[in-house]
C-alpha positions as CSV (number, residue, x, y, z in Angstrom):
1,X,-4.9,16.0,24.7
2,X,-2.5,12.9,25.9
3,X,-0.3,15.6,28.4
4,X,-0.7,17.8,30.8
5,X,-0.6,21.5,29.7
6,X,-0.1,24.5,32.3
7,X,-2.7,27.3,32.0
8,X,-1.7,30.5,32.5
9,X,-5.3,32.4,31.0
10,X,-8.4,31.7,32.2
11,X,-10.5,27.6,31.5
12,X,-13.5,27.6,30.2
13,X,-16.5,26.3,32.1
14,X,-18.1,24.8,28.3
15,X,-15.1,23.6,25.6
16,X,-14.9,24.8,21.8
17,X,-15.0,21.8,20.0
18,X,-12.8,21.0,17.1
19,X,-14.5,18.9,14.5
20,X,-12.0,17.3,12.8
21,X,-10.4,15.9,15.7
22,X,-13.4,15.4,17.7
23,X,-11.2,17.5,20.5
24,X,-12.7,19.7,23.1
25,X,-10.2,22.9,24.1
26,X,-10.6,24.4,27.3
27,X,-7.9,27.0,27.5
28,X,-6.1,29.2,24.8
29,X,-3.0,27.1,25.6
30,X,-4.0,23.9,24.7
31,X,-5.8,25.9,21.4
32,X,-1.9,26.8,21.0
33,X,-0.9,23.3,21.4
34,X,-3.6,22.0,18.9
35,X,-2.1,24.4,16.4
36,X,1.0,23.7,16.6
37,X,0.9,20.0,16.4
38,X,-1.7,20.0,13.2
39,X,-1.1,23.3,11.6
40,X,-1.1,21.2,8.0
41,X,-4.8,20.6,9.1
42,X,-5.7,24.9,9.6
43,X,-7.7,26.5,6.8
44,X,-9.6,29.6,6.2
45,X,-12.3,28.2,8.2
46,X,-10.5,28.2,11.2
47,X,-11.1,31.9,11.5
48,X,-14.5,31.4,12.9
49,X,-17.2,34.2,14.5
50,X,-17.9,31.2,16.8
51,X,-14.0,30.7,17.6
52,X,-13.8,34.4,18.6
53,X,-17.0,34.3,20.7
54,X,-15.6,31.4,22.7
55,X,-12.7,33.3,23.4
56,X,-14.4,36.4,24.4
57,X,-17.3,34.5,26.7
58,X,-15.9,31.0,27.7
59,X,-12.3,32.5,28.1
60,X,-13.2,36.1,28.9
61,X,-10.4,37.3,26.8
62,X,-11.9,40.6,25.7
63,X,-9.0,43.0,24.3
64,X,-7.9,39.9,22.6
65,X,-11.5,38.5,21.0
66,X,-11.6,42.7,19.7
67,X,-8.5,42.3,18.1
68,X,-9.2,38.7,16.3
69,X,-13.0,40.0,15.1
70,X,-11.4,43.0,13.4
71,X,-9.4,40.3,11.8
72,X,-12.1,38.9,10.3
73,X,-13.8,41.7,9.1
74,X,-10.7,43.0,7.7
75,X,-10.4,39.6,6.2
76,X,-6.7,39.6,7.5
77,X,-4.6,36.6,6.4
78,X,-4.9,33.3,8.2
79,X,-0.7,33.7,9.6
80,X,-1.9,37.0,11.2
81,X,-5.1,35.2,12.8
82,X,-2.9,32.5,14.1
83,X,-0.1,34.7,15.2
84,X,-2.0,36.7,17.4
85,X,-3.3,33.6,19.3
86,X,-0.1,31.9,19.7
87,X,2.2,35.0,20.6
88,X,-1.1,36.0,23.3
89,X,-0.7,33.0,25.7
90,X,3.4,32.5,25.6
91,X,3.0,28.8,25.7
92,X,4.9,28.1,22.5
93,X,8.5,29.3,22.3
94,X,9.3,31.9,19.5
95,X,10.7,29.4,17.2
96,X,8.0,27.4,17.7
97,X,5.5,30.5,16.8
98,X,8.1,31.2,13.5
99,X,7.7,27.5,12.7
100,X,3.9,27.5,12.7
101,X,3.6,30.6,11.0
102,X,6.2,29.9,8.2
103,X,3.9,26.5,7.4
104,X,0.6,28.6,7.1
105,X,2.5,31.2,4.9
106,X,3.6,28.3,2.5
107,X,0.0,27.5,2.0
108,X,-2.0,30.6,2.2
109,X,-0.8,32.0,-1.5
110,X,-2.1,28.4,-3.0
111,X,-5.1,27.2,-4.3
112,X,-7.6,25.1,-1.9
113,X,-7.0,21.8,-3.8
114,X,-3.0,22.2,-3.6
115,X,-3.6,23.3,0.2
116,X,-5.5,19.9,0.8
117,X,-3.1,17.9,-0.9
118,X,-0.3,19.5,1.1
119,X,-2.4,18.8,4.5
120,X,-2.9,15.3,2.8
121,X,1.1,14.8,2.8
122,X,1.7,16.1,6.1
123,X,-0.9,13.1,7.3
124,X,1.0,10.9,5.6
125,X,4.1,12.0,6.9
126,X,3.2,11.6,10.2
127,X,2.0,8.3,10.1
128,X,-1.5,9.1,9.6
129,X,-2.0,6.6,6.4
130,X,-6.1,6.1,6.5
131,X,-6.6,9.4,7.1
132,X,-4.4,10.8,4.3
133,X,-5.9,8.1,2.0
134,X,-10.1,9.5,2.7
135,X,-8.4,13.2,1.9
136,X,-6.5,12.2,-1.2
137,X,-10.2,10.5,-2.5
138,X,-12.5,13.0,-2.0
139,X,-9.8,15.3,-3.4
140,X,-9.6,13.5,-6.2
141,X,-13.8,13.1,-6.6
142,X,-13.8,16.6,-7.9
143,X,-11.0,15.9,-10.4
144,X,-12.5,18.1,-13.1
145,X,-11.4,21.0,-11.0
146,X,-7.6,20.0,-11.0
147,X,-4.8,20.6,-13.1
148,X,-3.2,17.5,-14.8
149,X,-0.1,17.6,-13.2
150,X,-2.0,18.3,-9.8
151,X,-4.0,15.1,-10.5
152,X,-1.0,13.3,-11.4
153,X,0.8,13.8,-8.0
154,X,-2.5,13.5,-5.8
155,X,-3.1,10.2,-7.4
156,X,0.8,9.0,-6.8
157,X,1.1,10.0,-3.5
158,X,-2.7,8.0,-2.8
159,X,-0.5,4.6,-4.4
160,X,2.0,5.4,-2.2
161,X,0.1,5.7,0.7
162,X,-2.2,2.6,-0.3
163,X,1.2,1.1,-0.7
164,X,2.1,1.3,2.6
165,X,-1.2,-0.5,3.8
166,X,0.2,-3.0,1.2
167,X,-3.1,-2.7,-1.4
168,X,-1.0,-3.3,-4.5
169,X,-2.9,-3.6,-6.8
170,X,-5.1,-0.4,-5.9
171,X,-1.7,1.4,-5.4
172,X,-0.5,0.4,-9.1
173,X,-3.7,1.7,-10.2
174,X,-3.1,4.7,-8.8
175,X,0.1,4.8,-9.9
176,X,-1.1,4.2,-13.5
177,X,-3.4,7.3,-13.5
178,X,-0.6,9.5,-12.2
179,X,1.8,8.8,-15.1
180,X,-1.2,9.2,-17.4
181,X,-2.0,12.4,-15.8
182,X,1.5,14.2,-15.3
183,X,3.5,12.2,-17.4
184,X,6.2,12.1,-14.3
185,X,8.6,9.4,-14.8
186,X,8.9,8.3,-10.7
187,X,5.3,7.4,-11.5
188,X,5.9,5.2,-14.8
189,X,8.3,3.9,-12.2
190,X,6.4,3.3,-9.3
191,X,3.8,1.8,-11.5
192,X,5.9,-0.9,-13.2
193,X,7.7,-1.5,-9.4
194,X,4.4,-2.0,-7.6
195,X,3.7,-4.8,-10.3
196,X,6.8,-6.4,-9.8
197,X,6.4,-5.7,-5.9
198,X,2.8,-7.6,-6.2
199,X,4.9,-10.2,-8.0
200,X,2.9,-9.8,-11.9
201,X,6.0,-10.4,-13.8
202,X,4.2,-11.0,-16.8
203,X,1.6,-7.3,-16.8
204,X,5.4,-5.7,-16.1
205,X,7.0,-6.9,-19.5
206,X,3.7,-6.1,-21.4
207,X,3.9,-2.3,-19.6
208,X,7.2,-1.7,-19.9
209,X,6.7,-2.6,-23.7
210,X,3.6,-0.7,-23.8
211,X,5.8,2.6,-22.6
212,X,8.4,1.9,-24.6
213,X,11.3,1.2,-22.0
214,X,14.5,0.1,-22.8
215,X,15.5,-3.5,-21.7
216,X,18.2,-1.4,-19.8
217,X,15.4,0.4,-18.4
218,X,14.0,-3.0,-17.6
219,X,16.5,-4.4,-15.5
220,X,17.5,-1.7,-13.6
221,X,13.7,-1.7,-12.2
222,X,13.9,-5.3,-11.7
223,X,17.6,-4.6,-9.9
224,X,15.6,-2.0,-7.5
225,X,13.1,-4.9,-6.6
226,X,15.6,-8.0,-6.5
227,X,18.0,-5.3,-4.0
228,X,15.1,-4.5,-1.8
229,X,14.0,-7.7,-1.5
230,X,16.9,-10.1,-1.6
231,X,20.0,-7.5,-0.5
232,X,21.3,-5.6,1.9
233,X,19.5,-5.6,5.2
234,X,16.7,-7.9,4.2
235,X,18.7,-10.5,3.3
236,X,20.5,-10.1,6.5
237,X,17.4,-10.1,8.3
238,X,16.2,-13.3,6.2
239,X,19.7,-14.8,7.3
240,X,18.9,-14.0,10.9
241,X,15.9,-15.6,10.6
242,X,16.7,-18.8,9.2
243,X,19.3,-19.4,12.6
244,X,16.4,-18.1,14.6
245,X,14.3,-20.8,13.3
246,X,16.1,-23.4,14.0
247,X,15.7,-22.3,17.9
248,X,12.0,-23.1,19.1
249,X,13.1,-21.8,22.4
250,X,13.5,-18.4,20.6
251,X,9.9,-17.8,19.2
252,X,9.8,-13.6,20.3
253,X,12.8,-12.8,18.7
254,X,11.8,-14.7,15.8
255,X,8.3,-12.7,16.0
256,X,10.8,-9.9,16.5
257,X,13.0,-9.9,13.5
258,X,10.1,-10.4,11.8
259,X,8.7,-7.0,12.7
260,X,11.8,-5.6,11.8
261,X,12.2,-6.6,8.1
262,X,8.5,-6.4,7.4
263,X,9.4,-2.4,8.2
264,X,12.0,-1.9,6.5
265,X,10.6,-3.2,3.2
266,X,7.9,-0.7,3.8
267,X,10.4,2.4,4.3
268,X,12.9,1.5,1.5
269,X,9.6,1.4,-1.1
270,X,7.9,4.4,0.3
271,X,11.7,6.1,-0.7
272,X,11.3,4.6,-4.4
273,X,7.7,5.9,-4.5
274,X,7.3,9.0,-2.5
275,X,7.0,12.3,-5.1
């Protein structure tokens, strides 16, 4: 699980194998470190019969197994489920424990498809892009099922994410539908950014015409792009660069600089884009 975790209950002999991380668990503390470190990822589902049975014959945690299969059968919340698991072992702190449970509470009184889309942003968040891309898609295959303004954000948030992976023109796509689902402004704006960003000056005017912006409205877009591009630390970086190339013998720090602007560019638009 990429660090060595202390266990104080018993290891199983045969793992219980988490699917969507292809992870075998052997003891109920590293089941207490994989919730804590993907609780975004927990649903309903994770209240399994098979879970339980693990615990009670791999783990031979019987008092506790009892306790969780009443749960299920009582069809106690998912916070109560988890709670009783992580408080059982001791291996996460209590704030840890309060943490955990306050992010399943958030979710538990939403619908499935806002519960995806929030696991979908916490991907994201963490630097997870591809992965938050495939769950904002086959979200968005069942469309029918979702409210417009639902939609509208699920598609934004996939442009921003494609965004990242620098797929402009699939992003402004994206983009497009969101403003045409939610009518959100940040995605009229992301849309007519990403076109500039994927240098299509000319599709920009005949947008921003099309949506009836302002020429004021215009060029402050155009400002955002010229700034992020040309200003601030990317042009000092591009200065930087231009006295590193004029040193051969200075190749990596050339390669390094580099590095650094290419990231920043990619922070400073998820900020402009990001719902």
């Amino acid at each position: 699980m990429g660090e060595l975790i202390l266990a104080k209950t018993p290891v199983a002999a045969n793992p219980y194998y988490i699917e969507e991380l292809s992870l075998n668990i052997y003891s109920l503390e590293e089941l207490s470190y994989y919730v804590y470190h993907n609780v975004w990822l927990l649903s309903a589902d994770f209240m399994s019969v098979s879970l339980v049975k693990w615990i009670d014959c791999e783990l031979s945690l019987h008092s506790l197994s009892s306790t969780l299969d009443k749960m299920i059968s009582d069809s106690a919340p998912l916070s109560l489920f988890v709670s009783e698991i992580l408080t059982f072992d001791g291996y996460l702190t209590k704030a840890e424990i309060r943490d955990t449970l306050s992010i399943i509470n958030s979710f538990e009184n939403k619908s499935e498809a806002e519960c995806r889309k929030l696991r979908a942003d916490r991907l994201f968040e963490n630097g997870r892009i591809v992965s938050a891309i495939f769950e904002y898609q086959s979200l968005l295959e069942s469309r029918e099922n979702l409210s417009h303004s639902l939609c509208g954000d699920i598609f934004h948030n996939l442009g921003t994410a494609l965004s990242r992976l620098f797929f402009m023109k699939e992003a402004s796509d994206c983009f497009k539908s969101a403003y045409e689902s939610n009518r959100n402004r940040e995605s009229l704006n992301a849309y007519l950014l990403s076109l500039l960003l994927s240098g299509d000056e000319e599709k920009f005017n005949h947008e921003s015409k099309k949506y009836l912006l302002s020429d004021e409205e215009m060029m402050k877009l155009q400002s955002k792009v010229y700034n992020l591009t040309y200003e601030g630390r990317s042009r000092e970086f591009s200065e930087r660069l231009d006295r590193l190339k004029a040193d051969n013998s200075d190749i990596e720090s050339y390669k390094e600089e580099l590095s650094n602007i290419i990231k920043d560019a990619e922070e400073e638009y998820r900020k402009i884009c990001r719902l």
